[in-house]
C-alpha positions in Angstrom: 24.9 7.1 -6.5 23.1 9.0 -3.6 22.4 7.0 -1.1 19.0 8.1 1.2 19.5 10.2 4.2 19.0 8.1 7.7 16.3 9.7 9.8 16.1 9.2 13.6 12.7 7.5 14.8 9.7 9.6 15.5 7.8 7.1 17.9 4.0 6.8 17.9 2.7 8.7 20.7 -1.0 8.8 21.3 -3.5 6.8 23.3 -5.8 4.2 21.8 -8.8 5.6 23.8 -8.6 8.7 21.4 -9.0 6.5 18.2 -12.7 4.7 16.6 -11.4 4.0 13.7 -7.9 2.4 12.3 -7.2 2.8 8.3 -4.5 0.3 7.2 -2.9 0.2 2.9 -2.7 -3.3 2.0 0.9 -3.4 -0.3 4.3 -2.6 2.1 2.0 -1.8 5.0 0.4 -5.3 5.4 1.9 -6.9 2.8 5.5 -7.3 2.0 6.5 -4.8 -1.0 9.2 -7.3 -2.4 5.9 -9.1 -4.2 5.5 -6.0 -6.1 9.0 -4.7 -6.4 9.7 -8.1 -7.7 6.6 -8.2 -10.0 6.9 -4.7 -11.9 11.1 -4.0 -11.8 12.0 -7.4 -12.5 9.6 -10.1 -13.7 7.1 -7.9 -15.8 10.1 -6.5 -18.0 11.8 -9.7 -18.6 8.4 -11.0 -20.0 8.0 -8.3 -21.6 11.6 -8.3 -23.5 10.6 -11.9 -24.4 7.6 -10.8 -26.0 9.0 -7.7 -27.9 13.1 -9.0 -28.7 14.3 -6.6 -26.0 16.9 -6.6 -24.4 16.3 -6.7 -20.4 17.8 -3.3 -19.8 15.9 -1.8 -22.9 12.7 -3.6 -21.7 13.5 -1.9 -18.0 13.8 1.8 -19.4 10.5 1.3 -21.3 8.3 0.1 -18.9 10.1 2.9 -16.5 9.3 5.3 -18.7 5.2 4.3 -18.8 5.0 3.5 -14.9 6.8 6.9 -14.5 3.6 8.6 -17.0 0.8 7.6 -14.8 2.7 7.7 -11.3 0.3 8.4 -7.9 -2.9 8.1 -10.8 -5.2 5.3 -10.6 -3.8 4.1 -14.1 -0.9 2.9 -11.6 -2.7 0.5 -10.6 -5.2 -0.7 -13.1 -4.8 -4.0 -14.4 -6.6 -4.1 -17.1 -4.8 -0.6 -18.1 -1.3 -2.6 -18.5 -2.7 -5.6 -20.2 -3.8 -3.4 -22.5 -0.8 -1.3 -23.0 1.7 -4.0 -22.8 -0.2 -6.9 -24.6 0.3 -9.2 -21.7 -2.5 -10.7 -19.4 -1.3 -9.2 -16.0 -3.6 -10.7 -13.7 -2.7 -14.2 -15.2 1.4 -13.3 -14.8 0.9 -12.0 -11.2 -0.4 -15.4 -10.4 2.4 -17.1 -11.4 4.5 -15.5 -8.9 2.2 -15.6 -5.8 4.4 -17.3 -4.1 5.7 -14.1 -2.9 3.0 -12.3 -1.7 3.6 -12.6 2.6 2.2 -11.2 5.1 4.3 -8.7 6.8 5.4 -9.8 10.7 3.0 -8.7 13.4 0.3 -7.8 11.2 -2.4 -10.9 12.5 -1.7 -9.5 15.8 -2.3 -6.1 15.4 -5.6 -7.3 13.8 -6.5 -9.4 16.2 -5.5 -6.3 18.3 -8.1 -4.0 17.0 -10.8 -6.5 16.9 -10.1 -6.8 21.2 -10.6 -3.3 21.4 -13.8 -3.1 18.8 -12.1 -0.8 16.6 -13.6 -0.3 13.2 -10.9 -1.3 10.4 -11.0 -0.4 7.1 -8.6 -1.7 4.6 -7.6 1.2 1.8 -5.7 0.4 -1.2 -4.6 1.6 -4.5 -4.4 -1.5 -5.4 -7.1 -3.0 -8.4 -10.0 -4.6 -7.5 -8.0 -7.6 -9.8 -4.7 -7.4 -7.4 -6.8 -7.3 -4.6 -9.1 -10.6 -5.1 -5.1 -12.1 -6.1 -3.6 -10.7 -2.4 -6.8 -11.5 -0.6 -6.8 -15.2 -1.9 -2.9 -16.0 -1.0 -3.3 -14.2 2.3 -7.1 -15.0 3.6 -7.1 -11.3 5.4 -10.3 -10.1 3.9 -12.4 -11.5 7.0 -10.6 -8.8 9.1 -12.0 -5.8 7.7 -15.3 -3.9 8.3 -14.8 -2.6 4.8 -12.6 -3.1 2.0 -12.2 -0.2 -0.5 -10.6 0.0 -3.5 -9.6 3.7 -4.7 -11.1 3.1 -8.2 -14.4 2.5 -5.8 -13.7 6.0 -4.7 -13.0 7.8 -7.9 -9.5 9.2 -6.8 -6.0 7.8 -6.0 -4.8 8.0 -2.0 -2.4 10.8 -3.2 -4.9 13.6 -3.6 -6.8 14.9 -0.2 -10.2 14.8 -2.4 -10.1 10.8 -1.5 -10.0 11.3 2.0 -13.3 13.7 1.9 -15.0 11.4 -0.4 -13.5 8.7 1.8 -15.3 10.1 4.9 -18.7 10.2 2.8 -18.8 6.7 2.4 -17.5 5.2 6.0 -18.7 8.5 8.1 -16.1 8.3 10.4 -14.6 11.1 12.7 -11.4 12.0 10.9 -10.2 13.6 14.1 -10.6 10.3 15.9 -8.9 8.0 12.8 -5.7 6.9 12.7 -4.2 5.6 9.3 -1.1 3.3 8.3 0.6 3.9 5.2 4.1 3.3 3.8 4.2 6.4 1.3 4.9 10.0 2.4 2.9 11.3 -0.4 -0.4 9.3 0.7 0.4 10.5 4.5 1.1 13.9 3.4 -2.6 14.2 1.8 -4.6 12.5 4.9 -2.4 15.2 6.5 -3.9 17.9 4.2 -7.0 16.4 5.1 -6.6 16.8 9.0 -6.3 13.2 9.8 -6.2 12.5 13.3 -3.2 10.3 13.5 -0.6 9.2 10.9 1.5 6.1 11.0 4.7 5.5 8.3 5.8 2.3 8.0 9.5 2.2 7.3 9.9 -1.0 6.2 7.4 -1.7 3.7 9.7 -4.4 1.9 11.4 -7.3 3.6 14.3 -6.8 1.3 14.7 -3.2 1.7 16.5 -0.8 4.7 14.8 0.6 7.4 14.1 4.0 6.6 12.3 5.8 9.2 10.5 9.3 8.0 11.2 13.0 8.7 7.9 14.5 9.3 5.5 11.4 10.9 5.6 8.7 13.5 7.3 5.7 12.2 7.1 1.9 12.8 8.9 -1.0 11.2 6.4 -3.5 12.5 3.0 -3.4 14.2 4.5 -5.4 17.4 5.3 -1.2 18.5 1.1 -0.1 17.9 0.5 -3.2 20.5 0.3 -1.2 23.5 
């Protein structure tokens, strides 16, 4: 088993006078991940062995093997995609376990934070419109926002630097003066592409998981270190 390399902490460092505009991902970065961990690794494939005389393991590999087909497309995320593929209403089983979706620590502050300082903030998930009217409901964020964008509103997953451009087109803010919160190195790494101004990893994007700071951007566990 490898186990994952331990990075030292890059710490923010940049001035909120520099930044109009905050970008924040909704699942691990606002949310705690261990909803969807949970969801798609354990509860989804024990339904799913039910419903097909599986065993759990053999249910496990298969659904593996699918997520893995359609990994950082907007498939990924799509809802109705997996009811489809699975024979299962999706939606309907994710509600049965919304008991689990939380709000990450610190995250009403930092809101609250931005609002003090008349930032604009954008919420930007890959998340289905579906999975986002689910979150949205549990956690009552959606008053926060100036906009809330799905990526199958923009055509493109967060992966690919094309959905930062076509991003821009639709919000028309300064890139250079943006600063966006993620917890995946492959989203970062294509804002980065992009030239966006200022790049936040969140290291701990589930509440059952390590710290596990990044290599290449400024890190946070929670948003209690951005209140400054």
């Amino acid at each position: 088993m490898t186990h994952p390399q331990h990075h030292q902490q890059i710490h923010p460092d940049f001035s909120w006078a520099e930044i109009d505009t905050v970008l924040l991902d909704m699942d691990g970065t606002l949310l705690d991940k261990y909803f969807d961990d949970f969801f798609w690794e354990e509860y989804l494939p024990k339904i799913f062995a039910e419903e097909n005389q599986l065993t759990s393991e053999q249910a496990r590999k298969e659904l593996l093997k699918r997520y893995q087909l359609v990994e950082s497309t907007l498939q990924w995320t799509d809802l109705d995609y997996w009811s489809e593929q699975l024979g299962l209403d999706i939606p309907e089983l994710k509600c049965k376990v919304d008991h689990l979706i939380q709000v990450h620590p610190f995250v009403i502050d930092f809101l609250r934070f931005l609002r003090a300082m008349d930032k604009q903030v954008h919420l930007i998930t890959n998340a289905h419109s579906k999975t986002l009217e689910i979150k949205l409901r549990k956690t009552e964020l959606g008053p926060w926002f100036d906009r809330i964008i799905c990526a199958e509103e923009v055509g493109e997953a967060k992966e690919h630097p094309i959905f930062w451009k076509k991003l821009e087109e639709m919000l028309h803010y300064d890139r250079k003066r943006t600063l966006l919160a993620d917890d995946t190195a492959k989203v970062l790494r294509s804002a980065k592409a992009y030239n966006m101004g200022f790049l936040i990893f969140v290291a701990r994007p589930s509440s059952r998981q390590p710290v596990r700071y990044s290599p290449e951007f400024p890190s946070i566990v929670t948003f209690e270190e951005l209140l400054f």
